[in-house]
Phi, psi and omega in degrees: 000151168261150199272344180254192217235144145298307198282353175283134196254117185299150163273168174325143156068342179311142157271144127230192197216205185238316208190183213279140172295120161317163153327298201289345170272358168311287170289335168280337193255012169214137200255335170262005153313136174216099168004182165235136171314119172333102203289146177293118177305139158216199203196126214273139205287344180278336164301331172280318202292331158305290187294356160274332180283299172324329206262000171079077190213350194309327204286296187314324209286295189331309166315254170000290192291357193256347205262347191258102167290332170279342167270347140335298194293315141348267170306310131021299185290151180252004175243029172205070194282359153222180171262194200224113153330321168245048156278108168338294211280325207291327196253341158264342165329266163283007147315305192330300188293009195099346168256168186278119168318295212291350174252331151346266151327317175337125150304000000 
């Protein structure tokens, strides 16, 4: 299958391609393309709040978070269901408790 309609007539000044374009045809045939930055790992909040609960920290954690209100709002929120793995606040967060970010934090 193809990705363009065969019967579609490119407009004036219009690129088209054959098929969905590569990076590199992108970039030989628009010169100011630039790839889109590679996405940030994350990791869904309900996977930290288990594994700090496994490792017994829920209590410390809980503190903590009442005592930070933007990281309360932060952990909460109902439209943003994981974190960013090297989010900085996130990663002094759970040092803070004593834990390995990086198994913690784990995608």
């Amino acid at each position: 299958m193809r990705a363009v309609d065969p019967s579609y007539a490119a407009q004036a000044g219009e690129v088209l391609f054959l098929d969905y374009a590569t990076e590199a045809q992108l970039a030989a045939k628009f010169p100011a393309y630039a790839p889109p930055a590679p996405s940030r790992p994350t990791v869904p909040k309900s996977t930290v709040m288990a594994r700090v609960t496994a490792a017994g920290k829920m209590a410390a954690a809980q503190s903590a978070l009442w005592a930070e209100p933007d990281q309360f709002a932060k952990w909460f929120a109902p439209d943003q269901p994981s974190v960013n793995c090297d989010d900085q606040a996130t990663v002094a967060f759970i040092s803070a408790l004593g834990l390995d970010p990086a198994v913690i934090l784990a995608p």
